[in-house]
mmCIF entry with sequence, helices, sheets and N, C-alpha, C, O atoms, coordinates in Angstrom:
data_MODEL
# 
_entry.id   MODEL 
# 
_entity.id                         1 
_entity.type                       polymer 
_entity.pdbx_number_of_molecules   1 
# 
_entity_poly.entity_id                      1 
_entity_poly.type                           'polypeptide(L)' 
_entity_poly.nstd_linkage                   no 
_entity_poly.nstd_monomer                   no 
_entity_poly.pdbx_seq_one_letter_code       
;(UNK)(UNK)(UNK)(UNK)(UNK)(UNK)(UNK)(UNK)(UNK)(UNK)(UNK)(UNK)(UNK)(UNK)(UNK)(UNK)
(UNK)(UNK)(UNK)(UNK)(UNK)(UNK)(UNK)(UNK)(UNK)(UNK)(UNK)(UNK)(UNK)(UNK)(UNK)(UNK)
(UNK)(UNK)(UNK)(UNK)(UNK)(UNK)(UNK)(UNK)(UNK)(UNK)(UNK)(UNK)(UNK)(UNK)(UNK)(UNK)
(UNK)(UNK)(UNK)(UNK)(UNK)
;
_entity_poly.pdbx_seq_one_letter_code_can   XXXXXXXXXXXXXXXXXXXXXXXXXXXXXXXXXXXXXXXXXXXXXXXXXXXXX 
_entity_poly.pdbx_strand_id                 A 
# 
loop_
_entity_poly_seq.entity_id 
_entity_poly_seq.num 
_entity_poly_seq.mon_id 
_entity_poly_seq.hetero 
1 1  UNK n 
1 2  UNK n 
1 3  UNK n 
1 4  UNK n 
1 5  UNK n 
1 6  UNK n 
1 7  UNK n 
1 8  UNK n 
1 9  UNK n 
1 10 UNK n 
1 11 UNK n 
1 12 UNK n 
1 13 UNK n 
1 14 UNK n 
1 15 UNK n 
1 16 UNK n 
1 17 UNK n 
1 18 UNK n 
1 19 UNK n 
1 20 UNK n 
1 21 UNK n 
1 22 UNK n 
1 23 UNK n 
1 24 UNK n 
1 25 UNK n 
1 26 UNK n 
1 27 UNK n 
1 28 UNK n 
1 29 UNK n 
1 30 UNK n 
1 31 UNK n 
1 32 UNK n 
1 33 UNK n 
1 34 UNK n 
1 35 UNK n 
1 36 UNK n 
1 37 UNK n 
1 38 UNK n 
1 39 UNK n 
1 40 UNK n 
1 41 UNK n 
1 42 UNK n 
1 43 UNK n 
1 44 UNK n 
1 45 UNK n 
1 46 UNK n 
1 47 UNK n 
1 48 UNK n 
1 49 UNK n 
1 50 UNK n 
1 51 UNK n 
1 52 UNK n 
1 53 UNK n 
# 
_struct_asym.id          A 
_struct_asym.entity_id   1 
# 
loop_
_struct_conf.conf_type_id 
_struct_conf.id 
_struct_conf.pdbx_PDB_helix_id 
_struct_conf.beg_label_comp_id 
_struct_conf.beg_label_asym_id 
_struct_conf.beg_label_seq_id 
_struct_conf.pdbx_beg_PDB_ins_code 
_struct_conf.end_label_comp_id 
_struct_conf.end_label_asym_id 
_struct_conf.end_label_seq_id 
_struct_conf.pdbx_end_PDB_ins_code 
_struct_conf.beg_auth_comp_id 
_struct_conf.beg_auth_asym_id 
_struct_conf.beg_auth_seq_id 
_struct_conf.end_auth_comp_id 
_struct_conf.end_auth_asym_id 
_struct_conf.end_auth_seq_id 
_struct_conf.pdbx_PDB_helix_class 
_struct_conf.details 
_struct_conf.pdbx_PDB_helix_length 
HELX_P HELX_P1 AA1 UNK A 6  ? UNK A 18 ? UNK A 6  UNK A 18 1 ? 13 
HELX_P HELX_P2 AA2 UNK A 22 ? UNK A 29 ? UNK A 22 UNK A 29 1 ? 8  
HELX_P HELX_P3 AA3 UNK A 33 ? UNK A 42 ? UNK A 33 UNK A 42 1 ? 10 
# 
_struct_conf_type.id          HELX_P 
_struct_conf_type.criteria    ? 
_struct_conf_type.reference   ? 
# 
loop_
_atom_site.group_PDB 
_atom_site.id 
_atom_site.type_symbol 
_atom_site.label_atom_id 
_atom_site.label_alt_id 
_atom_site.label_comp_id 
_atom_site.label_asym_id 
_atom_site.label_entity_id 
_atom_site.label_seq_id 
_atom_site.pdbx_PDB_ins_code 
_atom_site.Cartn_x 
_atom_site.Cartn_y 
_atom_site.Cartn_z 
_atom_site.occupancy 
_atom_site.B_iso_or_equiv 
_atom_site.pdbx_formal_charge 
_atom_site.auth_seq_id 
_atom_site.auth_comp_id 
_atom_site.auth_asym_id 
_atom_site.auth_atom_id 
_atom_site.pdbx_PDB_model_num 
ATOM 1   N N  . UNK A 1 1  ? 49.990 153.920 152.613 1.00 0.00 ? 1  UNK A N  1 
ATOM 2   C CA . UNK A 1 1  ? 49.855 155.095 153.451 1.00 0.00 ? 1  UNK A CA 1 
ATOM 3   C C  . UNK A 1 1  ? 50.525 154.810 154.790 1.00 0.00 ? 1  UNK A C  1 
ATOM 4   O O  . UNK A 1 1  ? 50.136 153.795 155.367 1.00 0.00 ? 1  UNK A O  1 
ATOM 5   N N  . UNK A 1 2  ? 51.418 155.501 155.342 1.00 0.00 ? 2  UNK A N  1 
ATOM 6   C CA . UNK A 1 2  ? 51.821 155.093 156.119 1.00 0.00 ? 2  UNK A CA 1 
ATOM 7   C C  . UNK A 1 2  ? 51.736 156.162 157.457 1.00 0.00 ? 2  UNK A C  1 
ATOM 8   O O  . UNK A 1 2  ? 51.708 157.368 157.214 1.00 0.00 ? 2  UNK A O  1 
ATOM 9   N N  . UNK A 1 3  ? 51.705 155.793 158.553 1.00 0.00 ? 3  UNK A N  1 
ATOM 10  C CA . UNK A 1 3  ? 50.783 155.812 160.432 1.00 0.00 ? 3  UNK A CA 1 
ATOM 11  C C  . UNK A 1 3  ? 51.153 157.297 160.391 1.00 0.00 ? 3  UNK A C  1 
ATOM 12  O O  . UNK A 1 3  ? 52.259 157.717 160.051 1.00 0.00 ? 3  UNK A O  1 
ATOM 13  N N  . UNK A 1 4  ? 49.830 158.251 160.877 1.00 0.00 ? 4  UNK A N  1 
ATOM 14  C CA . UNK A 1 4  ? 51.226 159.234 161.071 1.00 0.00 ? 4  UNK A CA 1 
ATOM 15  C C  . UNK A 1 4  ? 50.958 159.416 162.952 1.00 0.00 ? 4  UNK A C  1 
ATOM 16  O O  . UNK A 1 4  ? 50.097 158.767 163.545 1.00 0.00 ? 4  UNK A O  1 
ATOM 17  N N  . UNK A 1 5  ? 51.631 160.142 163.447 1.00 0.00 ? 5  UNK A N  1 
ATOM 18  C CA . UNK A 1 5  ? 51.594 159.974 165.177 1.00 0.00 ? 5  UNK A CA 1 
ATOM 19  C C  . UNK A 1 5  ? 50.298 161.047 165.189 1.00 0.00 ? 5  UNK A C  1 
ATOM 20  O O  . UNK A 1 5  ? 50.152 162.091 164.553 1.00 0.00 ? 5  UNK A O  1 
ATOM 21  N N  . UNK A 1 6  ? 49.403 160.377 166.175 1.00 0.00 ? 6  UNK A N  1 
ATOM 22  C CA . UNK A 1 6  ? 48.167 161.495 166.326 1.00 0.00 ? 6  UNK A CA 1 
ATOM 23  C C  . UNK A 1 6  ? 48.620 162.814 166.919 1.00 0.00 ? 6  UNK A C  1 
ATOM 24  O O  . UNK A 1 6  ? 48.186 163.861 166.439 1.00 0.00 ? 6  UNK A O  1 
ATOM 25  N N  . UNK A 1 7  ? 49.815 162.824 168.349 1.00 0.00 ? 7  UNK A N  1 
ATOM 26  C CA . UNK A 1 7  ? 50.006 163.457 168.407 1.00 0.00 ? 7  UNK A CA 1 
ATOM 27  C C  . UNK A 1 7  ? 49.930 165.191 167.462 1.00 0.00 ? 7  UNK A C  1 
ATOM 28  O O  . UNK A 1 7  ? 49.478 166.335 167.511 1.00 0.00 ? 7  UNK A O  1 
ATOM 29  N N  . UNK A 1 8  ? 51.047 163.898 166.394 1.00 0.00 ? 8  UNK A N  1 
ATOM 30  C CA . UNK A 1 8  ? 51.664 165.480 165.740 1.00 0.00 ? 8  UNK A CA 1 
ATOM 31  C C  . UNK A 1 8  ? 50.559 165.870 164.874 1.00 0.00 ? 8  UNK A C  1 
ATOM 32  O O  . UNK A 1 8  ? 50.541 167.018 164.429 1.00 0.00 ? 8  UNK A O  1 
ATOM 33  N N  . UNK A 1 9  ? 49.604 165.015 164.577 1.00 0.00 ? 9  UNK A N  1 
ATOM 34  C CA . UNK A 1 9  ? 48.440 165.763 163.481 1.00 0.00 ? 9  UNK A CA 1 
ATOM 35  C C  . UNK A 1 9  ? 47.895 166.506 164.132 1.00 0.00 ? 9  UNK A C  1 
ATOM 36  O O  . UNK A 1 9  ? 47.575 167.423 163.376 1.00 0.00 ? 9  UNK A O  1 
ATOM 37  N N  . UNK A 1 10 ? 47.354 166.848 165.717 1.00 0.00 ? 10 UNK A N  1 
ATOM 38  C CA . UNK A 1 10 ? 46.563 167.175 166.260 1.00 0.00 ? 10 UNK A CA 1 
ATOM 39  C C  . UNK A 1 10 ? 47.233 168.679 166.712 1.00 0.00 ? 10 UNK A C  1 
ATOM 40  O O  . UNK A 1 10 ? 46.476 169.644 166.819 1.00 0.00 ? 10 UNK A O  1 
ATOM 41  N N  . UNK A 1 11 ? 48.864 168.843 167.001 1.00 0.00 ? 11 UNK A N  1 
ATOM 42  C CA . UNK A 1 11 ? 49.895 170.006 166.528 1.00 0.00 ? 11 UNK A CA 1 
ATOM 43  C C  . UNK A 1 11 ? 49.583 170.437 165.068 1.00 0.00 ? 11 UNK A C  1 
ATOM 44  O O  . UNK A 1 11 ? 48.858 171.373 164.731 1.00 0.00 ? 11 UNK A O  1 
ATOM 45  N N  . UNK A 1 12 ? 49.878 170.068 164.720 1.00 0.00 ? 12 UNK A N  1 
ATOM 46  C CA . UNK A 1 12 ? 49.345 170.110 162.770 1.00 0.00 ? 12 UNK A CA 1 
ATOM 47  C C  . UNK A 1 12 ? 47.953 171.649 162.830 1.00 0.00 ? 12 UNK A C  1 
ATOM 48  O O  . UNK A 1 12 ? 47.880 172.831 162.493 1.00 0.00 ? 12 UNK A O  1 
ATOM 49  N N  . UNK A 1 13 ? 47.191 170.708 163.415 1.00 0.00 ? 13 UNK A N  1 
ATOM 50  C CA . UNK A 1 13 ? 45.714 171.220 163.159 1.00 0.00 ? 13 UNK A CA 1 
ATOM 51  C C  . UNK A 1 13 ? 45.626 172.687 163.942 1.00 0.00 ? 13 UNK A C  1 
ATOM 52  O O  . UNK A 1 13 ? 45.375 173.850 163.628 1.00 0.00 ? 13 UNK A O  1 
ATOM 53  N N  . UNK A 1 14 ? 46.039 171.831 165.335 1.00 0.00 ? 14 UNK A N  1 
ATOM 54  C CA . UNK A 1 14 ? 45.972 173.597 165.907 1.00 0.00 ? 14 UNK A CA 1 
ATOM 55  C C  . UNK A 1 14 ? 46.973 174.511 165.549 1.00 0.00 ? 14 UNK A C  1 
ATOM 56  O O  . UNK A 1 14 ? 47.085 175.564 166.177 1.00 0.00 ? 14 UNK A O  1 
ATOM 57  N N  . UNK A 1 15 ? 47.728 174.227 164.595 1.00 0.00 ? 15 UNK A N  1 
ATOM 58  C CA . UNK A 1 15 ? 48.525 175.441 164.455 1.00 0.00 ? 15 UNK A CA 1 
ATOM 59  C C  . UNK A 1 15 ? 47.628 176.132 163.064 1.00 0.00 ? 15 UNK A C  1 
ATOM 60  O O  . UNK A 1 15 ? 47.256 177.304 163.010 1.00 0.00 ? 15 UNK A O  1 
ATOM 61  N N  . UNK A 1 16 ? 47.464 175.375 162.289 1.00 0.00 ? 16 UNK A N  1 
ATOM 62  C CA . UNK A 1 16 ? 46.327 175.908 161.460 1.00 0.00 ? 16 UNK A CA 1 
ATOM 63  C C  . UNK A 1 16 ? 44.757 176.608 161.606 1.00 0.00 ? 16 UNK A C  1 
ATOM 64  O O  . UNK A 1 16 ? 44.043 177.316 160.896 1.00 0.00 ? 16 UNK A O  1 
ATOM 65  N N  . UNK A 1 17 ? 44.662 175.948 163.015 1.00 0.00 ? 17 UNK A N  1 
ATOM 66  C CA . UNK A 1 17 ? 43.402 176.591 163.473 1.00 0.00 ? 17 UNK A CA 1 
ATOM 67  C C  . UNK A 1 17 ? 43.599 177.427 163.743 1.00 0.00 ? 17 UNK A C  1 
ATOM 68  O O  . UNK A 1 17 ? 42.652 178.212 163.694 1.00 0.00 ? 17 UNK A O  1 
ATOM 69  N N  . UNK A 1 18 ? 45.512 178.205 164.457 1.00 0.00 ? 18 UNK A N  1 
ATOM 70  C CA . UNK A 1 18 ? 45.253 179.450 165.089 1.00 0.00 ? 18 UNK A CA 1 
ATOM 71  C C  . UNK A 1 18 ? 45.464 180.102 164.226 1.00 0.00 ? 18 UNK A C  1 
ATOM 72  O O  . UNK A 1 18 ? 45.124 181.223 164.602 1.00 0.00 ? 18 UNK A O  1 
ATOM 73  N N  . UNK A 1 19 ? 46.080 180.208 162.546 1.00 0.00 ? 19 UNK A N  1 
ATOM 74  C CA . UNK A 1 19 ? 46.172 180.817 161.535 1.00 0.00 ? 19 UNK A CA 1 
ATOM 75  C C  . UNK A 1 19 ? 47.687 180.828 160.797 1.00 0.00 ? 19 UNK A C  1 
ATOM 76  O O  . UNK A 1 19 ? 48.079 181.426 159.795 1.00 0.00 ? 19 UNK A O  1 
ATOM 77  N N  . UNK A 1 20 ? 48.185 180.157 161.472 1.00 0.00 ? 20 UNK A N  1 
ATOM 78  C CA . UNK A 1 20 ? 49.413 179.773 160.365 1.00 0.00 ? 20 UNK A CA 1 
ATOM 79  C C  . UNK A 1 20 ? 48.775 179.627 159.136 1.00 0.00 ? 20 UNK A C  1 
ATOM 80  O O  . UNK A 1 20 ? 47.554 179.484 159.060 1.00 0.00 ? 20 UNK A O  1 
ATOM 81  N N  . UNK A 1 21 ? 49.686 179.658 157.942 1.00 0.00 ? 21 UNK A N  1 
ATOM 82  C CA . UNK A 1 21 ? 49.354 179.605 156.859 1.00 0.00 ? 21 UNK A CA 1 
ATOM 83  C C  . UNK A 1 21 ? 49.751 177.683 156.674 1.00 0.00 ? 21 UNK A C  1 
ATOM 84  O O  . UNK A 1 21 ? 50.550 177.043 157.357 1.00 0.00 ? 21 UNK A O  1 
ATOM 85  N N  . UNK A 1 22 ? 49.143 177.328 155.880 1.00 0.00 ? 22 UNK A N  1 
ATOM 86  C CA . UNK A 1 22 ? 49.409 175.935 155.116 1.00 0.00 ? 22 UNK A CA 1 
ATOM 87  C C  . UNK A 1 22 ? 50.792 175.328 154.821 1.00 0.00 ? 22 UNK A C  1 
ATOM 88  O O  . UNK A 1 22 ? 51.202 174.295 155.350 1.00 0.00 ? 22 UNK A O  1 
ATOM 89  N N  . UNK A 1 23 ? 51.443 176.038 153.965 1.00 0.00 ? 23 UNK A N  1 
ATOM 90  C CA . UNK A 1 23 ? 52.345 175.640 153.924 1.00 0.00 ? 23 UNK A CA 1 
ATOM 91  C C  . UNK A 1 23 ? 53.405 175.659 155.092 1.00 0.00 ? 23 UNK A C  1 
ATOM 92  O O  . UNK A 1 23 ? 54.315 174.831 155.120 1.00 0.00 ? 23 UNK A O  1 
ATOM 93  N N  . UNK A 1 24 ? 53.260 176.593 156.013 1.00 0.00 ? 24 UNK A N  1 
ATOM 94  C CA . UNK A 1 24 ? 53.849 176.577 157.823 1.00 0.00 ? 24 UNK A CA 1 
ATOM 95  C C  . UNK A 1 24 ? 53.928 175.078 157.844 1.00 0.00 ? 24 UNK A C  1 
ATOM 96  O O  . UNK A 1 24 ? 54.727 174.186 157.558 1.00 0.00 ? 24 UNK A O  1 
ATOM 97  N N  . UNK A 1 25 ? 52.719 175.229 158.321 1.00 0.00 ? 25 UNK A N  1 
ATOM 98  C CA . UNK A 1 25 ? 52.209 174.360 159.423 1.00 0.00 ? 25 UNK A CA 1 
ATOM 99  C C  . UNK A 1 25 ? 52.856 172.315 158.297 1.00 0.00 ? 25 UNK A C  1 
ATOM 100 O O  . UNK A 1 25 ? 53.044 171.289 158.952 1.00 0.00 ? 25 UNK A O  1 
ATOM 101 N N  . UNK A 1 26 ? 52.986 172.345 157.067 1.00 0.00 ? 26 UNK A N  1 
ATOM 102 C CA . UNK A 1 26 ? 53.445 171.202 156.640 1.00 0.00 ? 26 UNK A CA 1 
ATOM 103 C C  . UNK A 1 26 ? 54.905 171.529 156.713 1.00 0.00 ? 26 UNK A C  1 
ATOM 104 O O  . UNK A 1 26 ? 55.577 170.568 157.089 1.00 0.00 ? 26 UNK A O  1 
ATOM 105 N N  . UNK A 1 27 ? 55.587 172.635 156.454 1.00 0.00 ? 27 UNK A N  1 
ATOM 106 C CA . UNK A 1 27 ? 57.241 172.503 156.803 1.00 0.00 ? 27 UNK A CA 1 
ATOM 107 C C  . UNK A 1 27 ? 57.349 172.580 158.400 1.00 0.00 ? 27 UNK A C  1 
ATOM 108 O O  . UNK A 1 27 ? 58.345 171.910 158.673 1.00 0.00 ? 27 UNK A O  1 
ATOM 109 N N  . UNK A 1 28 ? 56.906 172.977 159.339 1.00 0.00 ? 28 UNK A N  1 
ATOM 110 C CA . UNK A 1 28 ? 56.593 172.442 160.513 1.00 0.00 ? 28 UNK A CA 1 
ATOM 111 C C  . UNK A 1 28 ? 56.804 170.776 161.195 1.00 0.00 ? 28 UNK A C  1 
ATOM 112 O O  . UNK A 1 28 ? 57.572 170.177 161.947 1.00 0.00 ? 28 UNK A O  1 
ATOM 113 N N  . UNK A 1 29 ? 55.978 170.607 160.645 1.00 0.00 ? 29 UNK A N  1 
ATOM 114 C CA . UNK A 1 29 ? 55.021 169.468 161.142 1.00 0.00 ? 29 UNK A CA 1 
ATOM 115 C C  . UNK A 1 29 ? 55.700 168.123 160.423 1.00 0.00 ? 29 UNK A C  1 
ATOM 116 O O  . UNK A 1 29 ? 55.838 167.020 160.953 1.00 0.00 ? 29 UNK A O  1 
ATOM 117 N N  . UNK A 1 30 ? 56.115 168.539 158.979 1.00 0.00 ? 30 UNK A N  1 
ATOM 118 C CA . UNK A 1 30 ? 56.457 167.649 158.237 1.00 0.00 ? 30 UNK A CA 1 
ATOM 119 C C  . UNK A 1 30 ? 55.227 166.552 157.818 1.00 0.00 ? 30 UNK A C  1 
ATOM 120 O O  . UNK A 1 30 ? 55.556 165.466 157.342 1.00 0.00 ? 30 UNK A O  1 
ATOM 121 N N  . UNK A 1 31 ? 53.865 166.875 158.009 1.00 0.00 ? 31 UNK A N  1 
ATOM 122 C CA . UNK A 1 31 ? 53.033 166.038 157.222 1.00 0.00 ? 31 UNK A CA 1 
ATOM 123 C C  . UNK A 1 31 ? 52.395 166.764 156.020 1.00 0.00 ? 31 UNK A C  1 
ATOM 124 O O  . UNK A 1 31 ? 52.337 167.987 155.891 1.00 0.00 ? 31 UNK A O  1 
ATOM 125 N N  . UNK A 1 32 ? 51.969 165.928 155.238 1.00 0.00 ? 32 UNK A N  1 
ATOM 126 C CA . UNK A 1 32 ? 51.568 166.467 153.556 1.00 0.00 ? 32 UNK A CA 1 
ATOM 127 C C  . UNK A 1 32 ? 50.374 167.148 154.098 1.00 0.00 ? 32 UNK A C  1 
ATOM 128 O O  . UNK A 1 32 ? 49.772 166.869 155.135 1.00 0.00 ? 32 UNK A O  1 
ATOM 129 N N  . UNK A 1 33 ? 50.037 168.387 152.965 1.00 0.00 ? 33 UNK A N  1 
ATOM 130 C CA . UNK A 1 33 ? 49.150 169.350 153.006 1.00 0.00 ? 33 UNK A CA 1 
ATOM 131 C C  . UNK A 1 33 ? 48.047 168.676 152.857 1.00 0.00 ? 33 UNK A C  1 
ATOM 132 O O  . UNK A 1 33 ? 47.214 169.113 153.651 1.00 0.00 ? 33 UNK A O  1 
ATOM 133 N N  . UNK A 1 34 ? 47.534 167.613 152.070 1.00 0.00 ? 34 UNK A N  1 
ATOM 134 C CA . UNK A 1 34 ? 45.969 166.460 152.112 1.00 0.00 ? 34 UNK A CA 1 
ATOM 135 C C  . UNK A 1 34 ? 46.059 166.016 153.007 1.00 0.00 ? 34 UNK A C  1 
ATOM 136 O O  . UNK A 1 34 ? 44.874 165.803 153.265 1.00 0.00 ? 34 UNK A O  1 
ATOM 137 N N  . UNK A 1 35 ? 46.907 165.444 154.258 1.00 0.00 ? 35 UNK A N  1 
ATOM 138 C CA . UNK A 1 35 ? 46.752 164.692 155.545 1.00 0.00 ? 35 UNK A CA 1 
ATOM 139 C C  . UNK A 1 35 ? 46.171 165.881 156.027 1.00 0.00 ? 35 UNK A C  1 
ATOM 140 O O  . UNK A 1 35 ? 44.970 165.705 156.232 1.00 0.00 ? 35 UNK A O  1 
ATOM 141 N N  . UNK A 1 36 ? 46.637 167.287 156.350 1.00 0.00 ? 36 UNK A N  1 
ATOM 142 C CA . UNK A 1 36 ? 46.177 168.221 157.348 1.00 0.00 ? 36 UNK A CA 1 
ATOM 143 C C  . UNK A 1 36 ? 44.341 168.158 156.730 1.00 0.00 ? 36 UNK A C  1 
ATOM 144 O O  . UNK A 1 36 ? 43.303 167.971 157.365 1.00 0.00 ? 36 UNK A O  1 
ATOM 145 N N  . UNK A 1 37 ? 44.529 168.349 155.589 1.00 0.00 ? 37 UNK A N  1 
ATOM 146 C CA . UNK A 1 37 ? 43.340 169.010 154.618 1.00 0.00 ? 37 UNK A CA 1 
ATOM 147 C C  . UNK A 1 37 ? 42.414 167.733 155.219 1.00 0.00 ? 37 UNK A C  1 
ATOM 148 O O  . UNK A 1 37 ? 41.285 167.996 155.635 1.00 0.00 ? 37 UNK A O  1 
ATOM 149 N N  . UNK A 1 38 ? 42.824 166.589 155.250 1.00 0.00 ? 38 UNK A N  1 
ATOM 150 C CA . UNK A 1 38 ? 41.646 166.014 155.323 1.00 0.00 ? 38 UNK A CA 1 
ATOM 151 C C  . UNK A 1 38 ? 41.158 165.765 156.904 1.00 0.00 ? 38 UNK A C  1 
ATOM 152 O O  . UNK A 1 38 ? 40.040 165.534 157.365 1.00 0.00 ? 38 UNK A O  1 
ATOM 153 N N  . UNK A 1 39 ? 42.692 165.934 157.651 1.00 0.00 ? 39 UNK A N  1 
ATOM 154 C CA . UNK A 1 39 ? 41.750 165.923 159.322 1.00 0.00 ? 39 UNK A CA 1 
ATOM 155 C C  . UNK A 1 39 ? 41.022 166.940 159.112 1.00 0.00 ? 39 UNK A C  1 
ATOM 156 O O  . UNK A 1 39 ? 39.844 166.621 158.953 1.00 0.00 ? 39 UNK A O  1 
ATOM 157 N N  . UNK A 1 40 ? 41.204 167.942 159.050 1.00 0.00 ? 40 UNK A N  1 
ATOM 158 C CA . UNK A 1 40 ? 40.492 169.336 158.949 1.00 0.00 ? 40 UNK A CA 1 
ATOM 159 C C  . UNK A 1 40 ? 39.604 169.514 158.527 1.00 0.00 ? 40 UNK A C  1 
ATOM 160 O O  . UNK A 1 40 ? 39.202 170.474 159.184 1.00 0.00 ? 40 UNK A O  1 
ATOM 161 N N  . UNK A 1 41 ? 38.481 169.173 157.449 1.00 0.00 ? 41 UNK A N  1 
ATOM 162 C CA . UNK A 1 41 ? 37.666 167.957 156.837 1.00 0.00 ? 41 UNK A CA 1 
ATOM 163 C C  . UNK A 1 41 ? 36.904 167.361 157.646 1.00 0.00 ? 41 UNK A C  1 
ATOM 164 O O  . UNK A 1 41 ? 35.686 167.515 157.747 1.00 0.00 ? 41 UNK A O  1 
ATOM 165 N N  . UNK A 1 42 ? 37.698 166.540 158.355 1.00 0.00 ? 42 UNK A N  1 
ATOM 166 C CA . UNK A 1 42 ? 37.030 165.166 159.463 1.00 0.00 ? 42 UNK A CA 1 
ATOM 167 C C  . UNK A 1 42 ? 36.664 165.964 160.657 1.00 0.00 ? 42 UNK A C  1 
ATOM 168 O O  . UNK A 1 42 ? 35.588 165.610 161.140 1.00 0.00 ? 42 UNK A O  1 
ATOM 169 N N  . UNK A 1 43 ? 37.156 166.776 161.168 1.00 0.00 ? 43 UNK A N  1 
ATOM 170 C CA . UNK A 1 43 ? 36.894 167.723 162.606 1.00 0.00 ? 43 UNK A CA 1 
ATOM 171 C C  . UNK A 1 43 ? 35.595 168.709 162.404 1.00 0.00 ? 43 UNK A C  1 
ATOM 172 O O  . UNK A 1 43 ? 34.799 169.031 163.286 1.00 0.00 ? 43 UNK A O  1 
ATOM 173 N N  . UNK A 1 44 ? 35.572 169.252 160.528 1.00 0.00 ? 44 UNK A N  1 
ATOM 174 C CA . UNK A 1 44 ? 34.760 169.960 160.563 1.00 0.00 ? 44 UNK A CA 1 
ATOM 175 C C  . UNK A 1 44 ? 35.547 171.806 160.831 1.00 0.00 ? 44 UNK A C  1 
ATOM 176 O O  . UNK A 1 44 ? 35.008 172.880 161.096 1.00 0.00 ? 44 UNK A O  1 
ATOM 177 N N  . UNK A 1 45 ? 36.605 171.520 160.660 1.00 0.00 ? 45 UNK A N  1 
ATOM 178 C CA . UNK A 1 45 ? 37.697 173.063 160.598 1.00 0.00 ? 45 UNK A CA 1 
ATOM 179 C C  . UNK A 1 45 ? 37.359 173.703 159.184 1.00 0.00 ? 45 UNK A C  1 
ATOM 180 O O  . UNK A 1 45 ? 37.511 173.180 158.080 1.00 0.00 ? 45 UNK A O  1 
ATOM 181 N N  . UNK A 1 46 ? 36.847 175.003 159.498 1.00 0.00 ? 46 UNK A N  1 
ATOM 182 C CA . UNK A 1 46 ? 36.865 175.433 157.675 1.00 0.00 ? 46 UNK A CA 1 
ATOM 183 C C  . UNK A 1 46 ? 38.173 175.869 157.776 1.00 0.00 ? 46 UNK A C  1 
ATOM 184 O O  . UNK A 1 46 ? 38.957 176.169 158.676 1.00 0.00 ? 46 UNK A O  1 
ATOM 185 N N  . UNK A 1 47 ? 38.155 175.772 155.796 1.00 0.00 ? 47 UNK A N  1 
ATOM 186 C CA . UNK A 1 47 ? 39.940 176.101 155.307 1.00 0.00 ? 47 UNK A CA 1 
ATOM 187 C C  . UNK A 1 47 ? 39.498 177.395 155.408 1.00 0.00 ? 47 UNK A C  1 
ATOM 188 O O  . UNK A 1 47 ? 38.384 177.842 155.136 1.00 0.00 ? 47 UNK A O  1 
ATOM 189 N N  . UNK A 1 48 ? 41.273 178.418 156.165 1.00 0.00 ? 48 UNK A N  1 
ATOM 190 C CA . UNK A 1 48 ? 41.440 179.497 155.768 1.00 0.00 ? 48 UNK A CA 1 
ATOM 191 C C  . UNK A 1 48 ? 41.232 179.869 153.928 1.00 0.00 ? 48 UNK A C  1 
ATOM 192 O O  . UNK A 1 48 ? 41.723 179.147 153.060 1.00 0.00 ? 48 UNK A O  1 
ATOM 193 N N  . UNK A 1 49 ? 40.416 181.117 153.636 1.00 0.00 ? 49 UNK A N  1 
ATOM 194 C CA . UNK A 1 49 ? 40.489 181.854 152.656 1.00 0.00 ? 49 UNK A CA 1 
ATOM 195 C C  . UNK A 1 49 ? 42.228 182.709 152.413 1.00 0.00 ? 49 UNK A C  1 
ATOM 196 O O  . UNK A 1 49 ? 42.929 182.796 153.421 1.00 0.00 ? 49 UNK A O  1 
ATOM 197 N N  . UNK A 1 50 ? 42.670 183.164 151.331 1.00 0.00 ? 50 UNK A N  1 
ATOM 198 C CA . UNK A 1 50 ? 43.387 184.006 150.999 1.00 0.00 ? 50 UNK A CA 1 
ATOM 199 C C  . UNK A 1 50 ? 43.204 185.058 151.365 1.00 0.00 ? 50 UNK A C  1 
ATOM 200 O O  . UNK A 1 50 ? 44.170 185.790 151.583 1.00 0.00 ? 50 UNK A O  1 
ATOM 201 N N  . UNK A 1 51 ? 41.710 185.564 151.586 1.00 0.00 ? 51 UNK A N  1 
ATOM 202 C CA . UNK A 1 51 ? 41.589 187.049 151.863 1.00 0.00 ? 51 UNK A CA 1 
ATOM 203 C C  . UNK A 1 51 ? 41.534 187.313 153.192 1.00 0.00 ? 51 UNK A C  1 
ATOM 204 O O  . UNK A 1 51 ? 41.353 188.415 153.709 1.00 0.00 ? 51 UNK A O  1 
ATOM 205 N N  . UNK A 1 52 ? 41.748 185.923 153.905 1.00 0.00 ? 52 UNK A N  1 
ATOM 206 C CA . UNK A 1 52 ? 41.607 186.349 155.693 1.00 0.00 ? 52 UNK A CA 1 
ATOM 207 C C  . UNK A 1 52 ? 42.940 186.392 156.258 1.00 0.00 ? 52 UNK A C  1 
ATOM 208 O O  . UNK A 1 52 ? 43.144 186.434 157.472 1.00 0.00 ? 52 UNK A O  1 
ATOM 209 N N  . UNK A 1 53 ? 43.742 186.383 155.476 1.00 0.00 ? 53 UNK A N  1 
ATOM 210 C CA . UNK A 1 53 ? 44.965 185.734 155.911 1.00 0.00 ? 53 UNK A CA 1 
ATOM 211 C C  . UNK A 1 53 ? 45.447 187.693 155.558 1.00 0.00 ? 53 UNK A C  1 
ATOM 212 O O  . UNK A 1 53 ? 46.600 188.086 155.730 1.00 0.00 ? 53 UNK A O  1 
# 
């Protein structure tokens, strides 16, 4: 597994928190959709639904 910069996870997250969709925020960001999934997870962020979006 290799480091990723906290920085950019923490970009990552809030762009997902403000409602980008998933796949955004990993062609974005360039980190895998389970790295976001699991800070997001660890913070306690619920996943967007399909129907809120």
């Amino acid at each position: 597994m290799k480091k990723i910069d906290p920085d950019k996870l923490r970009r990552a997250v809030s762009l997902y928190a403000g409602g980008k969709p998933i796949s955004e925020v990993v062609s974005i960001s360039g980190i895998g959709r389970s790295t976001i999934y699991r800070e997001l997870d660890r913070l306690g962020i619920p996943r967007q639904s399909k129907a809120k979006r």
